[in-house]
C-alpha positions in Angstrom: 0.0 0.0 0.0 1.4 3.4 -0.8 2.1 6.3 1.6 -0.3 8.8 1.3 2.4 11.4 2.2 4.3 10.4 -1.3 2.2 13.4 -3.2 4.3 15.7 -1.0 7.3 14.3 -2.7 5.9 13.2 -6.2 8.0 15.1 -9.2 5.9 17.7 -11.2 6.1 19.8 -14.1 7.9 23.0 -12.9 5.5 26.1 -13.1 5.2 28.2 -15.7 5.8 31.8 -14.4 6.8 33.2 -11.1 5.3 36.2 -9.5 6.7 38.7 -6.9 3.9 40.2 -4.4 5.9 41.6 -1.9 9.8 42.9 -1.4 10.6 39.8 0.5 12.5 36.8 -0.9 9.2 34.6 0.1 7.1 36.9 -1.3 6.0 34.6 -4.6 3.7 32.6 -6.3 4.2 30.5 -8.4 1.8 30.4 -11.7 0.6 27.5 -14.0 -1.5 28.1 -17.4 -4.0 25.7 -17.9 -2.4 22.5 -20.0 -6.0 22.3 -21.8 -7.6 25.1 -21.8 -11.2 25.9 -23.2 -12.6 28.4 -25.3 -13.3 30.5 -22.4 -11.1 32.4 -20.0 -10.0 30.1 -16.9 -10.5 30.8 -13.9 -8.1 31.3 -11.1 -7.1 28.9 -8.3 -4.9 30.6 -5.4 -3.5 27.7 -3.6 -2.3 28.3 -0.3 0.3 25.4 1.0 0.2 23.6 4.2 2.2 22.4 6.9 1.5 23.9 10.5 2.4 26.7 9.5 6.0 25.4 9.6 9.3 26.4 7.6 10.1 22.5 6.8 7.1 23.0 5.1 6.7 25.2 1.4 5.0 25.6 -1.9 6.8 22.8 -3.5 5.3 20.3 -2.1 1.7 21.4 -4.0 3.4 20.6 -7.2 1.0 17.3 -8.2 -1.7 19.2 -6.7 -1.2 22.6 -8.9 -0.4 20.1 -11.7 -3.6 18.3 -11.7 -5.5 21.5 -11.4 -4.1 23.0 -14.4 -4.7 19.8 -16.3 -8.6 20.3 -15.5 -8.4 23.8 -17.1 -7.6 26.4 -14.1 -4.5 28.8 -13.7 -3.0 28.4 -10.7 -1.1 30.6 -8.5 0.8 28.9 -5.2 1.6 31.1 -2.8 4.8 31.2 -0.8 4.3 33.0 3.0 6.7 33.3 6.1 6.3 30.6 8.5 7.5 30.0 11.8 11.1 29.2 12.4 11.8 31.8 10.0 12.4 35.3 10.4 8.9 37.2 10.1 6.8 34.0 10.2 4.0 34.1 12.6 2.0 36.7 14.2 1.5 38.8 12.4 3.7 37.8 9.6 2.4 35.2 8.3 -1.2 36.2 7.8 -0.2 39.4 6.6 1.7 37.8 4.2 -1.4 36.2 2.7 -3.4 38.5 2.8 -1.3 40.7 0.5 -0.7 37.6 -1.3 -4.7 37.2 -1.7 -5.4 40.9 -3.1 -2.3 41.7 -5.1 -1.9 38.2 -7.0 -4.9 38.3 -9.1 -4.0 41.4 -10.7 -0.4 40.0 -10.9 -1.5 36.8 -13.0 -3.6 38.6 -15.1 -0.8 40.5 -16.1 1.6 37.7 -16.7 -1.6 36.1 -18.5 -1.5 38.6 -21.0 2.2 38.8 -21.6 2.1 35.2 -22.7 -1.4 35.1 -24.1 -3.5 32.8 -22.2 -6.9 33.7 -21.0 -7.2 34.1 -17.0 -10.7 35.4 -15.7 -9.4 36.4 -12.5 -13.0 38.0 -11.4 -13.5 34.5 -10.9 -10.8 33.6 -8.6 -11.6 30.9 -5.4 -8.3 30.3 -2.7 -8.2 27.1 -2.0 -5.9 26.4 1.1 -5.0 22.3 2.3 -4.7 21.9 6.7 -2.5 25.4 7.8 -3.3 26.7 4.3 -7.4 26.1 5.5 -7.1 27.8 8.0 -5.2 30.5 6.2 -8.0 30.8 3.6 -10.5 30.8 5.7 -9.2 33.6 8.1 -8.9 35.5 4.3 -12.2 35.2 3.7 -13.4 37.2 6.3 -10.9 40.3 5.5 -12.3 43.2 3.6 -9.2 43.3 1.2 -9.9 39.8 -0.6 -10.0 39.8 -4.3 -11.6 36.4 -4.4 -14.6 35.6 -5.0 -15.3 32.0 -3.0 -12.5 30.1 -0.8 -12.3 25.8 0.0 -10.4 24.0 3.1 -9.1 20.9 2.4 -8.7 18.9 5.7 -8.6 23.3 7.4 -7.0 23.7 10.6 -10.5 25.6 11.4 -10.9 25.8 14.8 -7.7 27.3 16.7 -8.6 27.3 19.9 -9.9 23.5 20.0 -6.3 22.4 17.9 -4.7 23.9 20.5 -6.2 22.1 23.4 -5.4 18.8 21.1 -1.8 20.0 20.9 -1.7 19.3 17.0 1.7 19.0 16.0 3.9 19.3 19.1 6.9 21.1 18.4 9.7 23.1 19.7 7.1 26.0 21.0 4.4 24.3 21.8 2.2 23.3 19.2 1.8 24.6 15.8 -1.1 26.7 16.8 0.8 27.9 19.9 4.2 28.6 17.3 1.7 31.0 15.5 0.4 32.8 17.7 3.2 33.1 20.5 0.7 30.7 23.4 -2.4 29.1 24.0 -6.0 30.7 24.0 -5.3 31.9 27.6 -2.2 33.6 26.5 -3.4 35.2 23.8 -7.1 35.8 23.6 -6.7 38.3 21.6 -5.1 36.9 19.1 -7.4 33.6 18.5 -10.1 35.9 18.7 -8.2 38.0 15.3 -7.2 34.7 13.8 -9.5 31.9 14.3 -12.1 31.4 11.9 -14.6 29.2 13.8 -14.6 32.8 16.2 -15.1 35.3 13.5 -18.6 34.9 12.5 -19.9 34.4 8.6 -17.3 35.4 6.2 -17.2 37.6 3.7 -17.2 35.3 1.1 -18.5 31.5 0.5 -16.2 28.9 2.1 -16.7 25.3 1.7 -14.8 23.4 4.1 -14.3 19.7 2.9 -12.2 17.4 5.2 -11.4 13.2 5.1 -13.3 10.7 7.5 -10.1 9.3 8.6 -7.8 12.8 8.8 -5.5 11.2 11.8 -3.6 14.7 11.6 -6.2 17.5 11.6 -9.4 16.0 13.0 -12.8 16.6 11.2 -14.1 18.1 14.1 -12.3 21.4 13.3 -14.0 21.5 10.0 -17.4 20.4 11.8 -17.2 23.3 14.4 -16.4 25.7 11.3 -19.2 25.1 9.9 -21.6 25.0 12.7 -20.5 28.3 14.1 -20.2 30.1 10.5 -23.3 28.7 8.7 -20.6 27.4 5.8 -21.2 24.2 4.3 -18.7 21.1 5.1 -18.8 17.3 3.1 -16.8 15.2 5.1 -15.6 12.4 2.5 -15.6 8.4 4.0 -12.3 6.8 4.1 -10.2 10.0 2.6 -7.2 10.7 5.4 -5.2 13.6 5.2 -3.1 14.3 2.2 -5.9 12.2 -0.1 -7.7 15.6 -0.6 -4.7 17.5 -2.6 -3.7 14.1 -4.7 -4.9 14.0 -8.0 -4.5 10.2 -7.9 -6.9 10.0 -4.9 -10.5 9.2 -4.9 -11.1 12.6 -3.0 -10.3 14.4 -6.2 -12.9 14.5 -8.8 -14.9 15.6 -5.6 -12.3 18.5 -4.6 -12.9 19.4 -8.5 -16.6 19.2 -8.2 -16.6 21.5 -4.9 -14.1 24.1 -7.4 -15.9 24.1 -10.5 -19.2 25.1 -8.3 -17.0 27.9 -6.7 -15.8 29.4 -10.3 -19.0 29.4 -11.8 -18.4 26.6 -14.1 -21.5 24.5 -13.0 -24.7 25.3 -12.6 -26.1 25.9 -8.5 
């Protein structure tokens, strides 16, 4: 049986453009055309990587991911953010990072679009973020300076405050939520109540959180309490673990792809 952590490692074709967001070194995305596109403009897929929010953890590793989404006729951008263990990453860092990652690269693709001739409709652009990156998505969909129009969490990291009372991902720190945000909720109140999605309300745009039945990393819970403080809609998928929801060779995927095309317009509601 294969490791479901081998898409992490499994080569891809290199993108096809790189854009620069911010003055940082980090401060990219990496774009992909679509490999078959259509007669009409494609829309735009702002993947935001994974991880715990960790440096160990980049862009890269969404290559099969951002490969198989351009092969079903989206552009892609993948974002690159500071994390922590790096200088920056963190609060407030690392979702400022995205954030000027989520308004500025639309406009940024469309431009690179046009240099090398490929229709882009970026007015239809949906973030779609896997684990930290869910979380990370989510939190951007309730900030007024979003350029997207819908966002989806793959197996999101959606409810802070209960992953840090599971201790998700125990690390030098604490845990990966207590690396991010410098403590636990009774640290930092503040700060889960600025960053936690499942405590911010209905977002400002659609978010459809999907997550695996058997996720032993980021438990469906998260995704469950999302939704039933926000009013957003959640699928949880039977027998789909963790890293099944960003591998195109997954069963999980034609229904990650169904979940998109409903976000970009390209079904009917």
């Amino acid at each position: 049986m294969s490791n479901p952590r081998d898409v992490l490692d499994r080569p891809a074709p290199p993108p096809d453009a790189t854009v620069w967001y911010g003055r940082l070194p980090v401060h990219v995305a990496d774009v992909r055309w679509p490999t078959n596109p259509s007669d009409d403009a494609a829309p735009l897929v702002v993947v935001v990587h994974g991880g715990f929010w960790r440096a160990e953890f980049d862009r890269h590793h969404t290559g099969p991911q951002c490969a198989g989404l351009a092969d079903a006729g989206y552009a892609v951008a993948a974002i690159e953010y500071r994390r922590t263990g790096m200088d920056g990453g963190g609060f407030p860092g690392t979702l400022e990072d995205v954030a000027t990652a989520v308004e500025r690269v639309p406009g940024l693709v469309a431009e690179a679009a046009e240099h090398a001739g490929v229709a882009v409709d970026t007015a239809r652009t949906v973030l779609l973020g896997h684990s930290a990156g869910g979380h990370l998505v989510a939190w951007a969909a309730t900030q007024a300076t979003t350029a997207a129009t819908g966002a989806i969490s793959l197996g999101g990291v959606l409810d802070l405050a209960q992953a840090a009372a599971l201790g998700l991902d125990p690390g030098e720190g604490g845990s990966a939520v207590e690396a991010l945000l410098g403590g636990g909720p009774a640290d930092v109140p503040e700060l889960y109540a600025a960053c936690d999605p499942t405590a911010l309300g209905r977002p400002l745009i659609p978010v459809t959180a999907l997550h695996g039945a058997d996720d032993d990393v980021v438990p469906p819970a998260l995704s469950l309490t999302y939704a039933d403080r926000t009013g957003q809609p959640v699928v949880v998928l039977p027998a789909i673990e963790h890293f099944g929801l960003i591998d195109p060779q997954s069963p999980a995927w034609p229904v990650v792809l169904q979940h998109l095309a409903h976000a970009t317009g390209r079904t009917g509601r």
